[in-house]
C-alpha positions in Angstrom: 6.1 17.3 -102.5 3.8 17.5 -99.6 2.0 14.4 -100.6 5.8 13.0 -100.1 6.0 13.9 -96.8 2.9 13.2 -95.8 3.3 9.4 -96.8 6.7 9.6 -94.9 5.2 11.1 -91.9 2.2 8.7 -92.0 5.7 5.7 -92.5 7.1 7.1 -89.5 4.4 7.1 -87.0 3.4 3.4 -88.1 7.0 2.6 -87.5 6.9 3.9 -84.3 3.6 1.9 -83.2 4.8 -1.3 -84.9 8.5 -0.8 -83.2 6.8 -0.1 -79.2 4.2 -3.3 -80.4 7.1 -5.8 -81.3 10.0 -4.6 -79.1 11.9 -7.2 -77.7 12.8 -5.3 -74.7 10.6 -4.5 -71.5 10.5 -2.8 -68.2 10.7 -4.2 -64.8 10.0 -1.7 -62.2 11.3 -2.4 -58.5 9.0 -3.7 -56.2 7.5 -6.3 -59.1 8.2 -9.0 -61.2 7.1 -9.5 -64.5 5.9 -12.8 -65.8 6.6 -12.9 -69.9 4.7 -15.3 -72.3 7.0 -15.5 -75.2 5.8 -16.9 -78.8 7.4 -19.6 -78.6 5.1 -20.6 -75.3 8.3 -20.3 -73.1 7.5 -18.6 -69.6 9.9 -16.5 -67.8 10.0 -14.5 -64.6 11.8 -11.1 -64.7 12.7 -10.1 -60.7 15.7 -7.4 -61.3 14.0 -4.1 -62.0 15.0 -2.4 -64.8 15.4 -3.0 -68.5 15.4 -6.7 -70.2 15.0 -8.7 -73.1 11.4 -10.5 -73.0 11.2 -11.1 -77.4 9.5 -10.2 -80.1 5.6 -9.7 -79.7 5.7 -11.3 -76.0 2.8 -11.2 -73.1 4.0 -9.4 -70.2 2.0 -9.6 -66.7 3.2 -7.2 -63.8 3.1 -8.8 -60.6 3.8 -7.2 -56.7 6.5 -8.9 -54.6 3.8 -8.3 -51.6 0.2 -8.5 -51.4 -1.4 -6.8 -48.8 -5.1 -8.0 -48.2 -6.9 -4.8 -46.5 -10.5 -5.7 -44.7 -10.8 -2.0 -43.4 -13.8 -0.9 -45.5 -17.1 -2.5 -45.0 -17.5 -3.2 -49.4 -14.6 -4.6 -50.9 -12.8 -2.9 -53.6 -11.2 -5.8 -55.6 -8.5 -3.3 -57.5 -5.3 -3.2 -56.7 -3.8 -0.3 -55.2 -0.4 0.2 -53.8 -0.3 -3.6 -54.1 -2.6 -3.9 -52.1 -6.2 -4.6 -52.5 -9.5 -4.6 -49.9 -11.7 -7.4 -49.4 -14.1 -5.3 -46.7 -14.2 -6.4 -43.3 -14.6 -10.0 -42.2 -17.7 -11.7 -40.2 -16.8 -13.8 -37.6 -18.5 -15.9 -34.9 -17.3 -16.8 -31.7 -17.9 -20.0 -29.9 -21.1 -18.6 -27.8 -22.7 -17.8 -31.2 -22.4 -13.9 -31.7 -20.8 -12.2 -34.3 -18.4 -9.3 -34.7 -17.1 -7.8 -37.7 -13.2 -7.6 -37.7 -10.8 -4.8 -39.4 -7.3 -5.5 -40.3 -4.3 -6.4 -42.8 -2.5 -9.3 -44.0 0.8 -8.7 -45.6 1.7 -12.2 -48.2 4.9 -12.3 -50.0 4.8 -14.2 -53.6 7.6 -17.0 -54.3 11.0 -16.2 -55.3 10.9 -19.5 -57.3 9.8 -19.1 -61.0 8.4 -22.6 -61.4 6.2 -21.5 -58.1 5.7 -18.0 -59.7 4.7 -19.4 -63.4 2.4 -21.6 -61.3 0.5 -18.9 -59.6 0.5 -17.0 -63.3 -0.8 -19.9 -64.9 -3.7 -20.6 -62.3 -4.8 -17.4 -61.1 -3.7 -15.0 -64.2 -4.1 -11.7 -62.2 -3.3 -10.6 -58.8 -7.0 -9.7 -58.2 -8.0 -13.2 -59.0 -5.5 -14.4 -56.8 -6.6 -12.8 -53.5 -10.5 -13.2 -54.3 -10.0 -16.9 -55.1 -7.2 -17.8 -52.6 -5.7 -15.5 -50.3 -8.9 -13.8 -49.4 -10.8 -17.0 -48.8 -8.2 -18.3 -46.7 -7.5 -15.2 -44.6 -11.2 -15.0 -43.5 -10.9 -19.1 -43.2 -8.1 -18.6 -40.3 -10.0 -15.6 -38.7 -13.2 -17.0 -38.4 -11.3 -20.3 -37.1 -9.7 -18.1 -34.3 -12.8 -17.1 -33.6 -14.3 -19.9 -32.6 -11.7 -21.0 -30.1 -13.0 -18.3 -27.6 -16.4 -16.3 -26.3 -16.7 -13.0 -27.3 -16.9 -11.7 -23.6 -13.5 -14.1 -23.1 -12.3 -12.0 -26.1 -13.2 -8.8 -24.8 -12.3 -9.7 -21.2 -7.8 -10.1 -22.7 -8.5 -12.5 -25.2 -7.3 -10.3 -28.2 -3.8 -11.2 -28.1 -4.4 -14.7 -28.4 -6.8 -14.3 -30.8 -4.5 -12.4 -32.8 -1.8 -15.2 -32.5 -3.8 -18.2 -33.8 -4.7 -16.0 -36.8 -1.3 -15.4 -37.7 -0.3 -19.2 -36.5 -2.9 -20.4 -38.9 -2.0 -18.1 -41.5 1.6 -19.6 -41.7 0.9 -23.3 -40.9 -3.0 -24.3 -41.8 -6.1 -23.9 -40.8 -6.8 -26.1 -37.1 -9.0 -28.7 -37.0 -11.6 -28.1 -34.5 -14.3 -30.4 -32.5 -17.2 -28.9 -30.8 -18.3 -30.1 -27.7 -22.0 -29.3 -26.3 -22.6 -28.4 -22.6 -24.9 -26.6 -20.1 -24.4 -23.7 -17.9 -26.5 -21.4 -15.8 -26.0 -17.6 -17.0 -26.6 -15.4 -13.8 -27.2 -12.5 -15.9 -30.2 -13.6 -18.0 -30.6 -15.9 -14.5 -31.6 -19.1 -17.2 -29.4 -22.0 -18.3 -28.2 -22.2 -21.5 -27.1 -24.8 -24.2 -23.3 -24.1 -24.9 -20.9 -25.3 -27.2 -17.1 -25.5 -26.6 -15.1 -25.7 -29.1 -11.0 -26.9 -28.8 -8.2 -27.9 -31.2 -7.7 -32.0 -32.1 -4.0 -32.6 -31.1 -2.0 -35.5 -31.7 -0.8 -38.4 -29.3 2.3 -35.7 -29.1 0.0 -32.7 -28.7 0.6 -30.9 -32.2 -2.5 -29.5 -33.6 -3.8 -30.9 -36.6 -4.6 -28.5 -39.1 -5.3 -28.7 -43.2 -3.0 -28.8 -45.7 -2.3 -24.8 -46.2 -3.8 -23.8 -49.5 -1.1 -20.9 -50.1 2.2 -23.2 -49.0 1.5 -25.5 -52.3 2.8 -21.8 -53.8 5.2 -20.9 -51.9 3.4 -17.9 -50.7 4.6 -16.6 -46.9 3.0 -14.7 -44.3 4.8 -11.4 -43.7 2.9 -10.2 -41.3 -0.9 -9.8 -39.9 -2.8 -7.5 -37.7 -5.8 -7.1 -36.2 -6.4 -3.5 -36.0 -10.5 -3.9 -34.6 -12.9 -6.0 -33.5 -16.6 -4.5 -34.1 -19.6 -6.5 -31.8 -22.8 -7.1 -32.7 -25.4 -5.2 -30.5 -26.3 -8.1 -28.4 -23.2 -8.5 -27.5 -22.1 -5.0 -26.7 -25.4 -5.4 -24.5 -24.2 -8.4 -22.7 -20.9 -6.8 -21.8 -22.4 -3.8 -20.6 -23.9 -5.8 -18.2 -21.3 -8.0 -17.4 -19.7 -4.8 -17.0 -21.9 -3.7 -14.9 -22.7 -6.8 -12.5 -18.7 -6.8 -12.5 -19.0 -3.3 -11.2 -21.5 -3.7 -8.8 -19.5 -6.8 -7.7 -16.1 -5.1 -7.2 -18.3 -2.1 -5.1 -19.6 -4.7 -3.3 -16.6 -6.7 -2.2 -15.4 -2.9 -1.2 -17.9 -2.0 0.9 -17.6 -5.5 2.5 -13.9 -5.0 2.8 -14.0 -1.2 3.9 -17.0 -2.6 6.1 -14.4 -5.6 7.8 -11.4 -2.9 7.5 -13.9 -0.6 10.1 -14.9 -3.8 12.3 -10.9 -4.6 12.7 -10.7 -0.9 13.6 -13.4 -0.2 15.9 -12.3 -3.9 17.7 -8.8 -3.0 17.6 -9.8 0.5 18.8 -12.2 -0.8 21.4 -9.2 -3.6 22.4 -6.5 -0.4 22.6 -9.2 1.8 24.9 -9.9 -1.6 26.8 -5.5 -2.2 27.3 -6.1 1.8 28.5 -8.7 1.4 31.0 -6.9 -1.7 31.8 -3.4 0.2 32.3 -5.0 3.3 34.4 -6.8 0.8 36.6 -3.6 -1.4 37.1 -1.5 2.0 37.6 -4.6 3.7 39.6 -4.5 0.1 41.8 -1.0 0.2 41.7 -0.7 3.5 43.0 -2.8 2.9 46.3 -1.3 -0.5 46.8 2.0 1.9 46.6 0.5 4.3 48.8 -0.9 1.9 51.1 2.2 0.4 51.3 3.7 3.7 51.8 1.4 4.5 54.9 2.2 1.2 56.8 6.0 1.8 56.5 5.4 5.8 57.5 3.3 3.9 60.7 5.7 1.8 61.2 8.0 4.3 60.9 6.0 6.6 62.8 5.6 3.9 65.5 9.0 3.0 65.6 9.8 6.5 65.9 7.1 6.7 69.0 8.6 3.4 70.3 12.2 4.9 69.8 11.1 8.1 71.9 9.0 6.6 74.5 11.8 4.4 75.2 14.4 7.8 75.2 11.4 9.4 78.0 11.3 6.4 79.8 15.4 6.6 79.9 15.3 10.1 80.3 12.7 9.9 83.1 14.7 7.3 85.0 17.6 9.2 84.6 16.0 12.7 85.6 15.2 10.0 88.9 18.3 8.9 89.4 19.9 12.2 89.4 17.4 13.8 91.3 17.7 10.9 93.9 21.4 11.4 93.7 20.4 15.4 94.2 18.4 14.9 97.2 20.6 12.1 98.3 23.5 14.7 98.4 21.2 17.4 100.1 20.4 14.8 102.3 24.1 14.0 103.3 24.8 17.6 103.3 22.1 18.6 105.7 22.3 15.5 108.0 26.8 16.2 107.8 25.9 20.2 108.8 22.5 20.5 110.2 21.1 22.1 107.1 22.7 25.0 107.6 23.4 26.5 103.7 19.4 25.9 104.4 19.1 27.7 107.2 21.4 30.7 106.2 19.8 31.0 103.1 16.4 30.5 105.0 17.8 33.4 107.6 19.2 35.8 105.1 16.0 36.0 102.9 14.4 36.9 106.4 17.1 39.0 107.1 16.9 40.9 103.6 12.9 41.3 103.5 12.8 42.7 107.6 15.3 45.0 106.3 13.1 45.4 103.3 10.0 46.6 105.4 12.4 48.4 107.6 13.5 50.7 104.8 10.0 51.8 103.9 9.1 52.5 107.4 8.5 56.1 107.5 7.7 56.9 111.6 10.4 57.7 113.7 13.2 55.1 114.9 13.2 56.8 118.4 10.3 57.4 120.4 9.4 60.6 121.2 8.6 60.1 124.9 10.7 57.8 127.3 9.7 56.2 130.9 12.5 55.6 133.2 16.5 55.7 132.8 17.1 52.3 131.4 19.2 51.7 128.0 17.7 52.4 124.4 14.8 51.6 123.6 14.4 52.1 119.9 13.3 50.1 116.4 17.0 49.0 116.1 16.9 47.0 119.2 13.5 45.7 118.1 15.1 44.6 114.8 18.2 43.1 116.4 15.7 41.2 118.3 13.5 39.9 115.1 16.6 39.1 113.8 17.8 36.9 117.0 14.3 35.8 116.9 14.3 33.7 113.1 18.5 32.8 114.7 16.6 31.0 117.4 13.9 29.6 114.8 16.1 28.2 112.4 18.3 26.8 115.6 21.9 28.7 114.3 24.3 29.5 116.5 25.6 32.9 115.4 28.5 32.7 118.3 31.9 33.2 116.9 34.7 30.4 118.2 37.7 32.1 119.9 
């Protein structure tokens, strides 16, 4: 009984091996295609995922949609992972003859076309063989051609874009076709000349390049996409730009101080020209001023003069005048005295006598009547004497005291 079930057990599990060997049905996962080698020799290319009928004891061979060719690491790693698989970083040279070693990733998407994809199968057999015998060669054919169309200072100086587009230009539509050209130029920093080689696309008569026939079209394998993520120098080279770097430096300082230098000459002339147009403007004003004031002092003379001239003239006027009326004055006393004798004269003349005799008279303190008399005639006093001083300056002054009847 148990020898029973172990021959059914045994039956069973070679059942199950020879059923998962011959089954006619396969797996396509998403992502892939499978290519499937059937007994018959047929070739077919699965691109749905999911399950489907490939035949009884057929070869399958799982191949990525995309291929992404890594040079990150500096050994390759020729394995696919992730569908991808790294081919370690790529030398290049640049057209002045140094190197650099370049880090990126190129992105290639397989044909959709079976007869293109059964081709590929058929020549390369495995994905790994495929991008170490044709997409690897061809990648690091197209870099180190886009090397050589520039210097590596002329790449480090903002020629990484461009560099970047003829990769991925050559990566889609062949490899240029270059022609050197050999020349000589002076290099100030190592202050020698130097044997240099310039390298350019051929063009046509229309000015297309002319490249090579792409080795990856003739597949129907695209670019998807392709970056380069670094650009390591050689030594030499990082030397030479530090001391282009550096000259450059030293340059720029230079052309600084000369222009900071300039900048003060404009200032110190334009300050010198502004405190010049000062002295200029307080000697004109100063000048200005006394010519004013000059001016100023001839009109005040003239003024002053004129004034002077004005009142001279008014003396003179009022001098004549002051004659004329005094002439007029003495003409009229004249005519008065010669019409009357002079005798409001004479009376005033007389009566300022009159009033100083009577004057002294007043203060006279001895007695108006003498104390002795001689003979019997009429008075004899000081009032007879004055009557007589005052008959006396009549008689001088010729007025006739006589009253008319």
């Amino acid at each position: 009984m148990n020898r029973q079930y172990i021959i059914a057990g045994v039956a069973g599990i070679l059942g199950i091996i020879f059923i998962l060997n011959v089954n006619p049905f396969s797996w396509n996962d998403a992502g892939n295609r499978t290519v499937v080698e059937r007994t018959t020799g047929e070739q077919i290319v699965q691109f749905q995922p999911g399950v489907f009928y490939a035949g009884f004891f057929a070869k399958e061979t799982e191949w990525p949609n995309q291929i992404s060719v890594t040079y990150q690491q500096e050994t390759p790693k020729l394995e696919v992972e992730d569908n991808g698989i790294e081919i370690g970083q790529i030398s290049i040279r640049f057209n002045d003859a140094t190197t650099a070693n370049v880090r990126g990733i190129t992105q290639f998407i397989l044909p959709a076309d079976p007869k293109e994809m059964i081709l590929i199968h058929n020549t390369h057999r495995t994905p790994a063989s495929l991008v170490s015998k044709r997409l690897s060669p061809y990648t690091k054919e197209c870099m180190q051609s886009s090397a050589q169309l520039m210097s590596s200072e002329k790449h480090y100086g903002g020629g990484r874009a461009q560099m970047a587009q003829d990769f991925l230009d050559q990566l889609k539509n062949g490899v240029y076709l270059l022609s050197t050209q050999e020349g000589i130029e002076f290099d100030s920093l190592e202050n020698e000349k130097k044997r240099i080689y310039r390298t350019e696309m051929q063009r046509t008569k229309n000015g297309e390049a002319i490249r090579k026939t792409s080795s990856i079209k003739e597949y129907g394998i695209t670019v998807a996409d392709a970056a380069i993520t670094d650009v390591g120098y050689e030594s030499k080279v990082t030397e030479k730009l530090k001391k282009i770097i550096d000259a450059a430096t030293k340059s720029a300082i230079a052309k600084q101080e000369l222009m900071t230098a300039q900048q003060q000459a404009l200032t110190a002339r334009a300050q010198g020209e502004k405190e010049l147009v000062e002295i200029e403007y307080a000697t004109k004003k100063d000048q200005t001023r006394q010519v004013v004031e000059a001016a100023t002092k001839v009109e005040v003379a003239k003024q002053d003069k004129l004034q002077q001239q004005i009142a001279y003239e008014g003396a003179i006027l009022e001098a004549k005048k002051r004659t004329e009326l005094a002439n007029v004055a003495a003409y009229e006393k004249r005519s008065t005295m010669q019409a009357n004798g002079a005798l409001e004269l004479k009376l005033e003349a007389w009566k300022f006598s009159e009033e100083k005799k009577w004057d002294a008279f007043s203060k006279f303190q001895g007695s108006l009547v003498p104390q002795i008399q001689s003979g019997s005639g009429g008075a004899n006093n000081a009032l007879n004497y004055m009557e007589l001083l005052g008959a006396k300056a009549a008689r001088d002054l010729a007025i006739d005291l006589k009253t008319n009847k």
